[in-house]
C-alpha positions as CSV (number, residue, x, y, z in Angstrom):
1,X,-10.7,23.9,1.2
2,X,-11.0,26.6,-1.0
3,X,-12.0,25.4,-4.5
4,X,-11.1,27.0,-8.0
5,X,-13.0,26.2,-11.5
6,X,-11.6,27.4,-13.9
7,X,-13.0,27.7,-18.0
8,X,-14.8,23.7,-17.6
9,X,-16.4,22.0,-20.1
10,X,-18.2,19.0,-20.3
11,X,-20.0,17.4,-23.1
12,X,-22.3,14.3,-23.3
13,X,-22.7,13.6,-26.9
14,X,-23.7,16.6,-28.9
15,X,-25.0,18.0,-25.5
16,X,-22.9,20.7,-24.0
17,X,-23.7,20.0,-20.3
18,X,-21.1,22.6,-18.9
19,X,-19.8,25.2,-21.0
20,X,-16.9,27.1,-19.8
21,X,-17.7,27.7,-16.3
22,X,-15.5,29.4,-14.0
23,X,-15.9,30.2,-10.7
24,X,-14.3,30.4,-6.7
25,X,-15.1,29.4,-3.7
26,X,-13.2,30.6,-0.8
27,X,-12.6,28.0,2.2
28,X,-15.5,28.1,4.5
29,X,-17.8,29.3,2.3
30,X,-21.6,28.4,2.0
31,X,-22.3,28.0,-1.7
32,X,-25.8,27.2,-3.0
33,X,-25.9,25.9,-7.2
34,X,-29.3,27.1,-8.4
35,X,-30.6,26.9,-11.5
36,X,-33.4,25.3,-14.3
37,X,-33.3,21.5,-14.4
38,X,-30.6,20.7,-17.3
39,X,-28.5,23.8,-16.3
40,X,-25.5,22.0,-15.2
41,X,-25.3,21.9,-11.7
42,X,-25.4,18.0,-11.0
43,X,-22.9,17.9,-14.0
44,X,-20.5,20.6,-12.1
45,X,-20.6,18.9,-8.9
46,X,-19.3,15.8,-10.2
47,X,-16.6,17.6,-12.1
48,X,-15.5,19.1,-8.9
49,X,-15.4,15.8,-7.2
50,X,-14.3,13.8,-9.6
51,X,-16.9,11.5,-10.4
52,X,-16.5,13.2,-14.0
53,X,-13.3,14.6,-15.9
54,X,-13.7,17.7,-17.9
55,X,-13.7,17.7,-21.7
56,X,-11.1,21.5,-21.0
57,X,-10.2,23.5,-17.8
58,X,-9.0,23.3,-15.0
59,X,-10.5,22.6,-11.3
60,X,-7.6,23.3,-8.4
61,X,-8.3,22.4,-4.4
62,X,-6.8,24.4,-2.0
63,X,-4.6,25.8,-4.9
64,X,-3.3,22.3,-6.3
65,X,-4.6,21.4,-9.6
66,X,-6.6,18.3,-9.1
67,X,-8.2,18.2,-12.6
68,X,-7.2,14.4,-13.5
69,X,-7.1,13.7,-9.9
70,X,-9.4,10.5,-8.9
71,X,-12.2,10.6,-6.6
72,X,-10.3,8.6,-3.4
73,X,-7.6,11.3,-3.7
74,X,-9.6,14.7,-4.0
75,X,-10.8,13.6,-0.8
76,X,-14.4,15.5,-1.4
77,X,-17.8,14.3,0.5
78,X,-20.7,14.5,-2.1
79,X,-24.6,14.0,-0.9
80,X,-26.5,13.2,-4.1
81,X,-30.0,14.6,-4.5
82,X,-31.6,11.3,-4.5
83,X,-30.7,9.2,-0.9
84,X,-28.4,6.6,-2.6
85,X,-28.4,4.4,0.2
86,X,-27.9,0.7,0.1
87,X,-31.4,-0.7,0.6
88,X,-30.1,-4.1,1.8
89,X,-27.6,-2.1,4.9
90,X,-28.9,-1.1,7.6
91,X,-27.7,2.9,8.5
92,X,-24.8,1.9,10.6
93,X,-23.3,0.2,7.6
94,X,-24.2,2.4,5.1
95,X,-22.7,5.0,6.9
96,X,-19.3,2.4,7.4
97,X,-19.3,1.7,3.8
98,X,-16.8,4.5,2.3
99,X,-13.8,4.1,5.4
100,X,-14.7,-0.1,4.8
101,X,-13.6,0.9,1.0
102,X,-10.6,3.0,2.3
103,X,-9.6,0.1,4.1
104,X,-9.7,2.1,7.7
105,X,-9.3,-0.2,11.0
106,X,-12.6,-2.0,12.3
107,X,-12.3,-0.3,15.8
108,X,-11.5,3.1,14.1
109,X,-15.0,3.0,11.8
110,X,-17.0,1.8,14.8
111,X,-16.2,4.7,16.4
112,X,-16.4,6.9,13.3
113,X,-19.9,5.9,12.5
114,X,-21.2,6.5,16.4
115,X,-19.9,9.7,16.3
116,X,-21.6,10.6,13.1
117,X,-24.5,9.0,13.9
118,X,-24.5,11.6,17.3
119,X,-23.8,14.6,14.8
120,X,-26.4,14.3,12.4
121,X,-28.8,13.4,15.5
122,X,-29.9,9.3,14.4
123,X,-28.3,7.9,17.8
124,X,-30.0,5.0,18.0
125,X,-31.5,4.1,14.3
126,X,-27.8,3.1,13.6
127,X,-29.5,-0.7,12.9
128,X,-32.6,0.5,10.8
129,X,-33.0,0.2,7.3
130,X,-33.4,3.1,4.7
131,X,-37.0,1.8,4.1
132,X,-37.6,2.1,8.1
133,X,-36.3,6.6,7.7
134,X,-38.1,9.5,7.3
135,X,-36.9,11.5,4.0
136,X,-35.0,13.6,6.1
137,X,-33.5,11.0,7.9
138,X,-32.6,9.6,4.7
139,X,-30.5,12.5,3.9
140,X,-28.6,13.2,6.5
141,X,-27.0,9.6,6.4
């Protein structure tokens, strides 16, 4: 998925958190944001996929504009910085929770989650709880 940004802003307030910010990243890329805390980055990640709309410019995926699209229909996986897991699930179901919201077929997420689970190498902590993880386990669910 090749991603275009083109000229975004975003403003909180009186605070310009992105300020025209173009840029392109070509499908299959590796792309790292760096920058001083308050630079933007979080801010332009969420523009990108969707959990913010921009104030001006454009954002296209794979060469569609997707700008005013929603979140379920840029179709964009986003790991926050901070775990954001459901405390109360166990890693199995946090890891069920987004197809759950999609609505995708019981037998289909079953088999979803044990094949991620397998990926991101937690076979078999599937019914632990965030609290029971190491910080890198954390992130990779």
């Amino acid at each position: 998925m090749g991603i275009v940004v083109e000229n975004v802003s975003k403003q909180f307030g009186s605070f310009k958190a992105v300020d025209q910010v173009s840029l392109e990243i070509k499908s299959g890329s590796l792309v790292a944001l760096l920058g001083p805390s308050g630079s933007g980055k979080s801010t332009l990640l969420r523009l990108i996929s969707g959990l913010e709309m921009p104030d001006s410019g454009k954002i296209l995926l794979t060469g569609k504009d997707a700008t005013y699209q929603t979140v379920q229909e840029r179709n964009i996986g986003f790991v926050f910085q901070h775990y954001a897991l459901f405390k109360h699930l166990t890693v199995r179901q946090n890891i069920a929770f987004g197809l759950e919201i999609r609505k995708a077929q019981p037998k289909k997420i079953k088999g979803r989650v044990e094949q991620l689970l397998e990926l991101v190498q937690l076979t078999g902590l599937g019914d632990r709880y965030p609290s029971q993880l190491s910080g890198g386990q954390r992130q990779r669910v």
